[in-house]
PyMOL Python script that loads the backbone (N, CA, C, O; Angstrom):
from pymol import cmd

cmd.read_pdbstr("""\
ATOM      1  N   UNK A   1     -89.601 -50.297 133.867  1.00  0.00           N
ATOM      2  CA  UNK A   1     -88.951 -49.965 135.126  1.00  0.00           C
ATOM      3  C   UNK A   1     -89.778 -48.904 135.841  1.00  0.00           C
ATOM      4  O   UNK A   1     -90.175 -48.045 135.054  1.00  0.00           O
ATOM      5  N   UNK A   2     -90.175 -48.702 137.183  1.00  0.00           N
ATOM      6  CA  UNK A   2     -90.934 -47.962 137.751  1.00  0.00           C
ATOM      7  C   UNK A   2     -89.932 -46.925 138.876  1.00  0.00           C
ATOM      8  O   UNK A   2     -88.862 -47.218 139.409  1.00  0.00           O
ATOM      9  N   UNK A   3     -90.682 -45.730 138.973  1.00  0.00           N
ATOM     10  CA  UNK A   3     -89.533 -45.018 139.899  1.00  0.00           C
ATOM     11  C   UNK A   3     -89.581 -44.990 140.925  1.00  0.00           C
ATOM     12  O   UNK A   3     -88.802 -44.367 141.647  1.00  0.00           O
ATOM     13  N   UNK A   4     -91.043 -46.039 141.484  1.00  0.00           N
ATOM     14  CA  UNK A   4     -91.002 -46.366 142.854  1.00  0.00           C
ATOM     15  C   UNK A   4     -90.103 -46.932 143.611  1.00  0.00           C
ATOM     16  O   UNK A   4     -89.560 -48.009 143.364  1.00  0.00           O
ATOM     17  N   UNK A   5     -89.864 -46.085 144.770  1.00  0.00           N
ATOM     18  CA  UNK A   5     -88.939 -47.057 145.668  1.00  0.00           C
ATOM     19  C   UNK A   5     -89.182 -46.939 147.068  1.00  0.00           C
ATOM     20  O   UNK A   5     -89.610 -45.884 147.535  1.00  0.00           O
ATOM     21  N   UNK A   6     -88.916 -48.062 147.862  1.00  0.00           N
ATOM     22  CA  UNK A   6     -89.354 -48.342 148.669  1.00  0.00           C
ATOM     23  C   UNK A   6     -88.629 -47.445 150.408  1.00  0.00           C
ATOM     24  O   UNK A   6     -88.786 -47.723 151.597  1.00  0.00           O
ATOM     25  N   UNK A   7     -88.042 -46.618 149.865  1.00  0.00           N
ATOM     26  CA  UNK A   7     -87.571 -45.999 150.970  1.00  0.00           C
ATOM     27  C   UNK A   7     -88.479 -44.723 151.512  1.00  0.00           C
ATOM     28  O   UNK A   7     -88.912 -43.856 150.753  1.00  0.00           O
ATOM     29  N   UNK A   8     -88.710 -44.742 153.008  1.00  0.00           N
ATOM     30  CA  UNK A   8     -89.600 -43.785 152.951  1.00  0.00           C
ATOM     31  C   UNK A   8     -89.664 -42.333 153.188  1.00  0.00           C
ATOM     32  O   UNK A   8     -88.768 -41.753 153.801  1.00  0.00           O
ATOM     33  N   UNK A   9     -90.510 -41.841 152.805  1.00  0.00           N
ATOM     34  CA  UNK A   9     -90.470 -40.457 152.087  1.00  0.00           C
ATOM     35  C   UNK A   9     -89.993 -39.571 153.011  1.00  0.00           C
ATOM     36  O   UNK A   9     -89.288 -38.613 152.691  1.00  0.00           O
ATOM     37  N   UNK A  10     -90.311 -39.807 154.099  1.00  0.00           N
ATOM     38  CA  UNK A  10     -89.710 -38.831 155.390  1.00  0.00           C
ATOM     39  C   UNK A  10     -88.122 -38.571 155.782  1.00  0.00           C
ATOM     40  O   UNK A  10     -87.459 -37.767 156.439  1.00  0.00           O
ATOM     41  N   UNK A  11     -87.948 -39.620 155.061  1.00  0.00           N
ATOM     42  CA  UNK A  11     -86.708 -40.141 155.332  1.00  0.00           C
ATOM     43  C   UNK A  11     -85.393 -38.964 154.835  1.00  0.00           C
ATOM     44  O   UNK A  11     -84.387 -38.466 155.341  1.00  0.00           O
ATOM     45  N   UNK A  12     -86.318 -38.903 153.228  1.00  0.00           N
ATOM     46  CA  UNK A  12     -85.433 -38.789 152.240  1.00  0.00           C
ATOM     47  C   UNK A  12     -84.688 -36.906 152.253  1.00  0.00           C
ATOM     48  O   UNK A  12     -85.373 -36.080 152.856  1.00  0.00           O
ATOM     49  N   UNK A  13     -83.557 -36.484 151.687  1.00  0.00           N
ATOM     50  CA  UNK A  13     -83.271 -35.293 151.719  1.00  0.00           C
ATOM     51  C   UNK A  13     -84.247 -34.806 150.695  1.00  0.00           C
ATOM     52  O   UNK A  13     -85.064 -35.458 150.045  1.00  0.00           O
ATOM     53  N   UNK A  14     -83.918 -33.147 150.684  1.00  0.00           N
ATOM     54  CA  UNK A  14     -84.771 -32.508 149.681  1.00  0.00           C
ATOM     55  C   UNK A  14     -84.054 -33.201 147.970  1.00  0.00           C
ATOM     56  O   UNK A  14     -84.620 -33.685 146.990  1.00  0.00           O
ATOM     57  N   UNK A  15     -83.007 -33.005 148.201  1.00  0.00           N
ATOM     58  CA  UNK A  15     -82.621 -33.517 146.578  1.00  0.00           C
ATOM     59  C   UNK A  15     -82.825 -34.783 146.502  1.00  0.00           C
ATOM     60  O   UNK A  15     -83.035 -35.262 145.388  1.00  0.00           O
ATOM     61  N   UNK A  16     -82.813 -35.553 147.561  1.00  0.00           N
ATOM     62  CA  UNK A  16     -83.225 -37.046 146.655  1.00  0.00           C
ATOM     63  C   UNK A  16     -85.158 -37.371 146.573  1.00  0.00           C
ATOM     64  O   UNK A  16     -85.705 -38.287 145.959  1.00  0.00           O
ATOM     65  N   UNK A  17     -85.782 -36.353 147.353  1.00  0.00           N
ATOM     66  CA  UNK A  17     -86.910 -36.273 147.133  1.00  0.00           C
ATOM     67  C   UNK A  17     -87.050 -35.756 145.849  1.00  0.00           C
ATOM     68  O   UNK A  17     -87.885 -36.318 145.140  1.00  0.00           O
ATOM     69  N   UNK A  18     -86.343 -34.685 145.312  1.00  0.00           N
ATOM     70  CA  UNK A  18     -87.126 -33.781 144.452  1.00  0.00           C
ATOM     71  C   UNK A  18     -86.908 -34.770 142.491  1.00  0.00           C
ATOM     72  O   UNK A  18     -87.615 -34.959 141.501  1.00  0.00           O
ATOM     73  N   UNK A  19     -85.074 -35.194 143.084  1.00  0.00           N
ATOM     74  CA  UNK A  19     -85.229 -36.514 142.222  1.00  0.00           C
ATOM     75  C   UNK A  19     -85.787 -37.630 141.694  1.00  0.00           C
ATOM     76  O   UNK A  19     -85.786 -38.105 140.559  1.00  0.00           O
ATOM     77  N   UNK A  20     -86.223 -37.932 142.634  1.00  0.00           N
ATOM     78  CA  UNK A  20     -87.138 -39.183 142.459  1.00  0.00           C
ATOM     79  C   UNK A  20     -88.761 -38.773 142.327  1.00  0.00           C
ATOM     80  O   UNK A  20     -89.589 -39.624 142.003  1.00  0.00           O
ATOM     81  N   UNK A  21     -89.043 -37.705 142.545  1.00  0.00           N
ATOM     82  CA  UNK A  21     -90.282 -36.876 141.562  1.00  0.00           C
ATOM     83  C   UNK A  21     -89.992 -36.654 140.609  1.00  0.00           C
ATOM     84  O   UNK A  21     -90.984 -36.465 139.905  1.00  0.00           O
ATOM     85  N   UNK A  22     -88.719 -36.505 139.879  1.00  0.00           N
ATOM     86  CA  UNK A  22     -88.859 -35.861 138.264  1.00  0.00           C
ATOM     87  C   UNK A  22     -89.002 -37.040 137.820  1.00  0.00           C
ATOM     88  O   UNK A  22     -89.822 -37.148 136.909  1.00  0.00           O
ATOM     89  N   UNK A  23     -88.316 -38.254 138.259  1.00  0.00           N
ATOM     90  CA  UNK A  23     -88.642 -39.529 137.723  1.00  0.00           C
ATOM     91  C   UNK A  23     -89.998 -40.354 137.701  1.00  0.00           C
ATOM     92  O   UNK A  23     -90.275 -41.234 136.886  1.00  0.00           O
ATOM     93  N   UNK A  24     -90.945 -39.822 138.951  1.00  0.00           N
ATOM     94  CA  UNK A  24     -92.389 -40.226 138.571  1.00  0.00           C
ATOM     95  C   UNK A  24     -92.999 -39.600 137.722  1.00  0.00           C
ATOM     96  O   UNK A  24     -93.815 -40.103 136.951  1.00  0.00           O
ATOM     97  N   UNK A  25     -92.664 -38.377 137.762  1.00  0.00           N
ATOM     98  CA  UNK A  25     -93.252 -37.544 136.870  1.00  0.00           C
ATOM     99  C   UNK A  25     -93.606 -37.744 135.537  1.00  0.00           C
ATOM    100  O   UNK A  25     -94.650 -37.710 134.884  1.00  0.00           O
ATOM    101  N   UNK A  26     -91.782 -38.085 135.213  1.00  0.00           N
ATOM    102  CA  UNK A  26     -91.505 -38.793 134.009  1.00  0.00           C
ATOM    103  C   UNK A  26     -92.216 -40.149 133.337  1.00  0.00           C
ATOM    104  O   UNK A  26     -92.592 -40.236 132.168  1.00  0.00           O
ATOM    105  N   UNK A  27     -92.276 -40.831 134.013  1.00  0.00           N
ATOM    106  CA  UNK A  27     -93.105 -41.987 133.640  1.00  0.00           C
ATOM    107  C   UNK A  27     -94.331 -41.769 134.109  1.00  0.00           C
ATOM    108  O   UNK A  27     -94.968 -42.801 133.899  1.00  0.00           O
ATOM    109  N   UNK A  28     -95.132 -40.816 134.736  1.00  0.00           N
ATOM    110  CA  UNK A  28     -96.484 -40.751 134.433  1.00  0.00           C
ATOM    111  C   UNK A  28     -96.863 -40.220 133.190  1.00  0.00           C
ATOM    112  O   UNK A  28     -97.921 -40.643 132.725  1.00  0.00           O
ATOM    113  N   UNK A  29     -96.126 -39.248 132.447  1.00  0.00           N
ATOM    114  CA  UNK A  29     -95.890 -38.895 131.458  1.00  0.00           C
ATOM    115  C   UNK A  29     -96.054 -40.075 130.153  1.00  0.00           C
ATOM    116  O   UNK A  29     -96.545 -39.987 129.028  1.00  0.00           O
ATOM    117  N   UNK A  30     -95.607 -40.830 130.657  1.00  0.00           N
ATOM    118  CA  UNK A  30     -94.935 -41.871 129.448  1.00  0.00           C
ATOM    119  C   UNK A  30     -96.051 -42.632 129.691  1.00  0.00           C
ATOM    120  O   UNK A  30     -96.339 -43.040 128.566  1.00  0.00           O
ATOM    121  N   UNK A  31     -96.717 -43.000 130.324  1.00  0.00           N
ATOM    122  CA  UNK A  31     -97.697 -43.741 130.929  1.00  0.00           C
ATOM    123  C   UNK A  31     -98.028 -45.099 131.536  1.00  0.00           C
ATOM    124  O   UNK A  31     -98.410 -45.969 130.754  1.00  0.00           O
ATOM    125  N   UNK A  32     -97.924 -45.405 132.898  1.00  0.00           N
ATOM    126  CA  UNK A  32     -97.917 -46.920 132.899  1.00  0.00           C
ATOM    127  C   UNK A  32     -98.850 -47.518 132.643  1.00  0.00           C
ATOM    128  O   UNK A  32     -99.989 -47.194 132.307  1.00  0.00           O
ATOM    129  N   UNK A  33     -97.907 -49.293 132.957  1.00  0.00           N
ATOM    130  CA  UNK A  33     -98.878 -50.013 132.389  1.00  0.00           C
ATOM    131  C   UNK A  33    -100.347 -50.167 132.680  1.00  0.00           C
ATOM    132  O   UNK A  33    -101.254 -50.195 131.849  1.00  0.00           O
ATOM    133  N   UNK A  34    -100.461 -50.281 134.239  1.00  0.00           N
ATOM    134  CA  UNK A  34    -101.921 -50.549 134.766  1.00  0.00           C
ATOM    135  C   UNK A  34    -102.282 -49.228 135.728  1.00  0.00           C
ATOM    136  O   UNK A  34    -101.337 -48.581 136.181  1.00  0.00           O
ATOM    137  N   UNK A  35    -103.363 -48.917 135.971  1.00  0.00           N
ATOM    138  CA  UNK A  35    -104.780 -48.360 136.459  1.00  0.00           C
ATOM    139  C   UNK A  35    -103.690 -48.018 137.764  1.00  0.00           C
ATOM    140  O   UNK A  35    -103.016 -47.009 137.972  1.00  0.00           O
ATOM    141  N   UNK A  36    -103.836 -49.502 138.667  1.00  0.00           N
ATOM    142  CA  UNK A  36    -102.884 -49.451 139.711  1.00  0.00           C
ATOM    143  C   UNK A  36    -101.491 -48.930 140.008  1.00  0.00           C
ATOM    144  O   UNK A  36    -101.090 -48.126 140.849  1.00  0.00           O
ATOM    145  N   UNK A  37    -100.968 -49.521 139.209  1.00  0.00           N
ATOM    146  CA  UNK A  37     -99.041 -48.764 138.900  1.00  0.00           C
ATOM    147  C   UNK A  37     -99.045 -47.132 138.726  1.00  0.00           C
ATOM    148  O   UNK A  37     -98.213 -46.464 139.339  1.00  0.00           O
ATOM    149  N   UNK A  38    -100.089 -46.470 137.799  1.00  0.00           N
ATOM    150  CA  UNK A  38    -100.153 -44.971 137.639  1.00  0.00           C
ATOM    151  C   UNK A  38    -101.039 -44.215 139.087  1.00  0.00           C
ATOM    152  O   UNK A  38    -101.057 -42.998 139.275  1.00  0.00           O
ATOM    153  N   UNK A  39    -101.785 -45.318 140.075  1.00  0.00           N
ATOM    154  CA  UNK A  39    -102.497 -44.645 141.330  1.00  0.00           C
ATOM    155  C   UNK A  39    -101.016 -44.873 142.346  1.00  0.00           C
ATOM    156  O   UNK A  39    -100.581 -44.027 143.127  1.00  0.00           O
ATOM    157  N   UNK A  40    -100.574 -45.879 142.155  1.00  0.00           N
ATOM    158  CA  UNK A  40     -98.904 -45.488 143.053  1.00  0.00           C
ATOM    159  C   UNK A  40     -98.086 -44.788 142.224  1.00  0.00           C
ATOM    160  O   UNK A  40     -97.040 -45.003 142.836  1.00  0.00           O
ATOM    161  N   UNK A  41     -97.886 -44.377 141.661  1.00  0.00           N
ATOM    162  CA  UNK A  41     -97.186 -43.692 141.146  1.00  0.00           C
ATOM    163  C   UNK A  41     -97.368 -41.785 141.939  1.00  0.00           C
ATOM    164  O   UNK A  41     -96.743 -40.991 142.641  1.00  0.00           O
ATOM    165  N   UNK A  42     -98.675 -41.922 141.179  1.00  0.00           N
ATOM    166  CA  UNK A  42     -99.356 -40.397 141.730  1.00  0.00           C
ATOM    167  C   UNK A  42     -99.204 -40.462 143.253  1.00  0.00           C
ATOM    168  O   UNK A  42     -98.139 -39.909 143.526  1.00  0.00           O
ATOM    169  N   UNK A  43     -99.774 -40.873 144.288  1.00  0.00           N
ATOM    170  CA  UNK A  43     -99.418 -41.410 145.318  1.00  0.00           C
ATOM    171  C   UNK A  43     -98.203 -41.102 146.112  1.00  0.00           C
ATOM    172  O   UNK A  43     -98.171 -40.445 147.152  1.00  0.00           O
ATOM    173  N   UNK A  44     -97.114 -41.708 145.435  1.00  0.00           N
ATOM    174  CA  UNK A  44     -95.648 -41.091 145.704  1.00  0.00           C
ATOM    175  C   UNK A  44     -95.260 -40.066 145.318  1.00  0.00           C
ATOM    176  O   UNK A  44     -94.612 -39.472 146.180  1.00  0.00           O
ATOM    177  N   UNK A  45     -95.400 -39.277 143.893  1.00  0.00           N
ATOM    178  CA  UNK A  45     -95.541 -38.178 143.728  1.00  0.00           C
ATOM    179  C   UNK A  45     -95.952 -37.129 144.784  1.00  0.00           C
ATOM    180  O   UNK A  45     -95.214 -36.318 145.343  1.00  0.00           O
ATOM    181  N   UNK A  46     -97.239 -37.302 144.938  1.00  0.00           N
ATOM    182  CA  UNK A  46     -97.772 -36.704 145.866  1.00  0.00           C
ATOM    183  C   UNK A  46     -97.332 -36.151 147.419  1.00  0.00           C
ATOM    184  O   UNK A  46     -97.446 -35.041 147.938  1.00  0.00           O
ATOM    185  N   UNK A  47     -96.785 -37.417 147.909  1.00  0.00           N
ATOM    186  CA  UNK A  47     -95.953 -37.691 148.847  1.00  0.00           C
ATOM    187  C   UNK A  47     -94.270 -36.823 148.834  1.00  0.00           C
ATOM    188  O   UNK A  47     -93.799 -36.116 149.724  1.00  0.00           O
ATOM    189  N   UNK A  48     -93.645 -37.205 147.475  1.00  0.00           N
ATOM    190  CA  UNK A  48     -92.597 -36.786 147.294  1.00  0.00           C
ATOM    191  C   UNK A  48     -92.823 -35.015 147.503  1.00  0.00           C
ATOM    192  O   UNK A  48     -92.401 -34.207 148.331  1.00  0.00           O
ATOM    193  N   UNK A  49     -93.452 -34.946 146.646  1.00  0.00           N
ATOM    194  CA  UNK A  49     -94.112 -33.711 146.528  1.00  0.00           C
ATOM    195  C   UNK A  49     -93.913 -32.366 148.019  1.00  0.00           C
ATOM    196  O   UNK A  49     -93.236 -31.339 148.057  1.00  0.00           O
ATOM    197  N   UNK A  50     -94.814 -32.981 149.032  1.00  0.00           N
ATOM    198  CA  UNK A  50     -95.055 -32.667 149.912  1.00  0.00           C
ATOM    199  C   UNK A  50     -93.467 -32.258 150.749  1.00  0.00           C
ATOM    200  O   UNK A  50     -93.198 -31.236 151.380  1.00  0.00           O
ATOM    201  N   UNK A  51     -92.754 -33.246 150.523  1.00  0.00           N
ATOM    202  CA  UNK A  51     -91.526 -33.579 151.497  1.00  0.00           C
ATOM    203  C   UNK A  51     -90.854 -32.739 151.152  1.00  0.00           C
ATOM    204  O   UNK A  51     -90.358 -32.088 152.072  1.00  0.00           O
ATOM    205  N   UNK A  52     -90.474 -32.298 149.672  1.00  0.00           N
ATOM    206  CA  UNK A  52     -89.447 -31.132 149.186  1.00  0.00           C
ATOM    207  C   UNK A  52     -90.435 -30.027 149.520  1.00  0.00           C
ATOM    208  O   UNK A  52     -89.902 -28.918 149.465  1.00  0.00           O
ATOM    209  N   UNK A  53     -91.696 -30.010 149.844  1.00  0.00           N
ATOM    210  CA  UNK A  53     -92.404 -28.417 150.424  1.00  0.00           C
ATOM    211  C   UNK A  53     -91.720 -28.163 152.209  1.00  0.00           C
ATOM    212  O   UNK A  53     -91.159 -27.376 152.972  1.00  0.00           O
ATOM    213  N   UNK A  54     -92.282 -29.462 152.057  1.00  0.00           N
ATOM    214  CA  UNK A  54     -91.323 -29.654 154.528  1.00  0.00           C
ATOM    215  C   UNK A  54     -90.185 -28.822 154.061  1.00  0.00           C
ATOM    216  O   UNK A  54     -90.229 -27.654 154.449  1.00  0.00           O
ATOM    217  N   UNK A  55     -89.183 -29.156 153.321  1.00  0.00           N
ATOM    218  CA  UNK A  55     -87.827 -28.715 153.480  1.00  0.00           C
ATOM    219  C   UNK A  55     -87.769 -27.330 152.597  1.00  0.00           C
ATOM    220  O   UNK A  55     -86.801 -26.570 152.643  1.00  0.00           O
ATOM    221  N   UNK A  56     -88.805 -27.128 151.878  1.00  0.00           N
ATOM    222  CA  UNK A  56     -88.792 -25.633 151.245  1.00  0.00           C
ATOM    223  C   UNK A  56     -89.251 -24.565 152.516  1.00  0.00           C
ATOM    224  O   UNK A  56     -88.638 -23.512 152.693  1.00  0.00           O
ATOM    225  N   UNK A  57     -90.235 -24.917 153.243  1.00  0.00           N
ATOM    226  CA  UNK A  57     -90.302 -24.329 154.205  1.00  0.00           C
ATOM    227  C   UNK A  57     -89.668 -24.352 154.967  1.00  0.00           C
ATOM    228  O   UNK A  57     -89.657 -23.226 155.465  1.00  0.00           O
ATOM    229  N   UNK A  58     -88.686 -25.336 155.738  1.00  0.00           N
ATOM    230  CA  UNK A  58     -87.921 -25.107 156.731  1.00  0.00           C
ATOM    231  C   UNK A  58     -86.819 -24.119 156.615  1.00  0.00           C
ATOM    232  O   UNK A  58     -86.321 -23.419 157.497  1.00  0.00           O
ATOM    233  N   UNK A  59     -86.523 -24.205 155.279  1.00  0.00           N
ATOM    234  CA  UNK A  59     -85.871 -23.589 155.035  1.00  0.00           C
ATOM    235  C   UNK A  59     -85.928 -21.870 154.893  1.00  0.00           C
ATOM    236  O   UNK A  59     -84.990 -21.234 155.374  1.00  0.00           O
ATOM    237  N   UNK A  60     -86.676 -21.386 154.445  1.00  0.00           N
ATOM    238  CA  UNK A  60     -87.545 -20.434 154.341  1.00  0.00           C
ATOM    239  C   UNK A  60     -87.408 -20.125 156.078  1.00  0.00           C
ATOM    240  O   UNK A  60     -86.477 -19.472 156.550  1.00  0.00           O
ATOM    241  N   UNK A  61     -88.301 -20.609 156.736  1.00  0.00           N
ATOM    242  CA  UNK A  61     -88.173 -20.201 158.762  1.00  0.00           C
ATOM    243  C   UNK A  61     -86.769 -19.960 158.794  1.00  0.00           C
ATOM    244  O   UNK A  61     -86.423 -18.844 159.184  1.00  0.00           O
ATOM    245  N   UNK A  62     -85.842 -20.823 158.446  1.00  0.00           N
ATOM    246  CA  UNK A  62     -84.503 -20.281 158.980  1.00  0.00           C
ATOM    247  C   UNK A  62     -83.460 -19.445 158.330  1.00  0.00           C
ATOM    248  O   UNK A  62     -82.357 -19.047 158.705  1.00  0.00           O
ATOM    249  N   UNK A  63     -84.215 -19.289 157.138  1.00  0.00           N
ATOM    250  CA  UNK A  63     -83.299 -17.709 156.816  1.00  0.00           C
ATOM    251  C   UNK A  63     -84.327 -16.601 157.440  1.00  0.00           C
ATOM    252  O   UNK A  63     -83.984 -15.436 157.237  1.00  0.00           O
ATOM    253  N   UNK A  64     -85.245 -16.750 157.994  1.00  0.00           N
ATOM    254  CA  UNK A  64     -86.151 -15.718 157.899  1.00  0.00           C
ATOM    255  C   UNK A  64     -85.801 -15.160 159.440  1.00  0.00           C
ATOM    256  O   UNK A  64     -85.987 -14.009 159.833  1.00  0.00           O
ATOM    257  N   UNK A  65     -85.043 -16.680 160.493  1.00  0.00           N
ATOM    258  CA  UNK A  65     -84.842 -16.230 161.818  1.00  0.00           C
ATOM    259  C   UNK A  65     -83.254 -15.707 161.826  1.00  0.00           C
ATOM    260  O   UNK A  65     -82.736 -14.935 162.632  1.00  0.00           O
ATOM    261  N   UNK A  66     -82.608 -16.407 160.607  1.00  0.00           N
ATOM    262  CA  UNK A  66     -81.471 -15.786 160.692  1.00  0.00           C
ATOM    263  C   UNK A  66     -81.427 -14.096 160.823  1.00  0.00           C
ATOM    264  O   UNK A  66     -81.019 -13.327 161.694  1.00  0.00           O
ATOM    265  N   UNK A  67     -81.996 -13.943 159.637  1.00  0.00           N
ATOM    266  CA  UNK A  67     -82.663 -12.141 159.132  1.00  0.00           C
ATOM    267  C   UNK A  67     -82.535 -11.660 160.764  1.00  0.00           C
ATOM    268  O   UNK A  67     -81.794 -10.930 161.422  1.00  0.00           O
ATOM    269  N   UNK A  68     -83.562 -12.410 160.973  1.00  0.00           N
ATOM    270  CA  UNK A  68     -84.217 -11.420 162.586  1.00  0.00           C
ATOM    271  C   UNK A  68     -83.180 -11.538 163.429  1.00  0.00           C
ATOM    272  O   UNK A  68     -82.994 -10.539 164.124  1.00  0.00           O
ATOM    273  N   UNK A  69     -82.453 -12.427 163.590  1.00  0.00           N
ATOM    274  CA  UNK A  69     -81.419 -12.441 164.479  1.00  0.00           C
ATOM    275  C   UNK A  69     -80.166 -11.492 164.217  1.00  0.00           C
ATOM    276  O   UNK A  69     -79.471 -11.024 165.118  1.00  0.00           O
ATOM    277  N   UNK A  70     -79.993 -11.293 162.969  1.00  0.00           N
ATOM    278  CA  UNK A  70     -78.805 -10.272 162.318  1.00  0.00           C
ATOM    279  C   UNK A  70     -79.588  -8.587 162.474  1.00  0.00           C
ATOM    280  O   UNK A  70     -79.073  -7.559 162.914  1.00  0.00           O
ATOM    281  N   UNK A  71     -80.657  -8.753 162.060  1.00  0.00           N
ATOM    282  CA  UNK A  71     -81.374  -7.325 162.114  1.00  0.00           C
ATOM    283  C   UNK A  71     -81.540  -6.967 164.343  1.00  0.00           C
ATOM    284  O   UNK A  71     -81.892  -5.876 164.791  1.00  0.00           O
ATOM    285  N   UNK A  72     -81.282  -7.841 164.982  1.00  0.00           N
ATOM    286  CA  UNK A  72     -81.103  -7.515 166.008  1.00  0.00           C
ATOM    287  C   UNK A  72     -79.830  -7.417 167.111  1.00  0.00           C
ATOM    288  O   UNK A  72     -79.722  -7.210 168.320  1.00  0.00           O
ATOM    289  N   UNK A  73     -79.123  -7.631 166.220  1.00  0.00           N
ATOM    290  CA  UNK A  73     -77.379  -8.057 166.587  1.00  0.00           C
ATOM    291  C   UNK A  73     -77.315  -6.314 167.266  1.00  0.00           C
ATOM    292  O   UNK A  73     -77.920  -5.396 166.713  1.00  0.00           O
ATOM    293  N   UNK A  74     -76.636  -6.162 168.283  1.00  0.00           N
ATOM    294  CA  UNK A  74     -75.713  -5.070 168.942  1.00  0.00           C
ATOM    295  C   UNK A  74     -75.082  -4.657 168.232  1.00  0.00           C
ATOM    296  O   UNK A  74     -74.640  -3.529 168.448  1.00  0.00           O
ATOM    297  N   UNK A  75     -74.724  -5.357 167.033  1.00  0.00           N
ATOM    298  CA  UNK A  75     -73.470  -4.636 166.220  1.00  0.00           C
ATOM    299  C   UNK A  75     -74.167  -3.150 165.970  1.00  0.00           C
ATOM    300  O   UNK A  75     -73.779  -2.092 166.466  1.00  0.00           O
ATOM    301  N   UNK A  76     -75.350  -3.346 165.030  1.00  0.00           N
ATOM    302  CA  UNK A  76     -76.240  -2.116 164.383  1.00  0.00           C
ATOM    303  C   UNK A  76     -76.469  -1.573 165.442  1.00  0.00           C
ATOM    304  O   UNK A  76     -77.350  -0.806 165.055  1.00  0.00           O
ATOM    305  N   UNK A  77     -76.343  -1.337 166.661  1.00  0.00           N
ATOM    306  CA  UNK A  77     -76.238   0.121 167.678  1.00  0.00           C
ATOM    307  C   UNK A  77     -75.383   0.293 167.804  1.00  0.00           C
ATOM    308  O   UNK A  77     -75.480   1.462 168.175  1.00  0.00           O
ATOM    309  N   UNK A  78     -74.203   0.045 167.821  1.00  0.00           N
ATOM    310  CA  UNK A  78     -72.881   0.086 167.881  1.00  0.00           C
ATOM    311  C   UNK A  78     -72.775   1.827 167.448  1.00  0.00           C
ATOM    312  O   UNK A  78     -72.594   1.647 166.244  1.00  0.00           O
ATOM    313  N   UNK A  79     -72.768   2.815 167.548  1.00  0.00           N
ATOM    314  CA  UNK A  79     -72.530   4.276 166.509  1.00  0.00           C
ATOM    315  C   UNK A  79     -71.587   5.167 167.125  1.00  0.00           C
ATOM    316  O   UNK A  79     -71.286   6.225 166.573  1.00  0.00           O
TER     317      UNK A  79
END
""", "prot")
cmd.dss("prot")
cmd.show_as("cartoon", "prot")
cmd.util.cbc("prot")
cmd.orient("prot")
């Protein structure tokens, strides 16, 4: 069984990205059958990879504008 699937990567949330990397992972581990099957494999990995970084960073920018937006709130002159 392979953990490729055909939905695409952009698509996907961070948890079903980061899922379906532990599962390539996993069977690169285990090792497939052909040359080819382990270059898609890595491939999507790779890919997967990338997509849970998009959303590690986005995430990251928006606590970071939240911050700035709270560290500039009127409240804190308020005295």
């Amino acid at each position: 069984m392979s953990a490729l699937n055909d939905t695409p990567v952009d698509t996907l949330s961070f948890e079903a990205a980061r899922d379906e990397l532990v599962k390539v992972v996993s069977e690169l581990e285990q090792g497939a059958p052909t040359l080819e099957q382990s270059l898609a494999l890595w491939e999507r990995g790779e890919a997967l990879a990338a997509r849970c970084d998009e959303w590690l960073l986005g995430a990251k920018r928006r606590l970071e504008a939240a911050r700035a937006a709270a560290s500039d709130s009127p409240a804190e002159d308020a005295s």
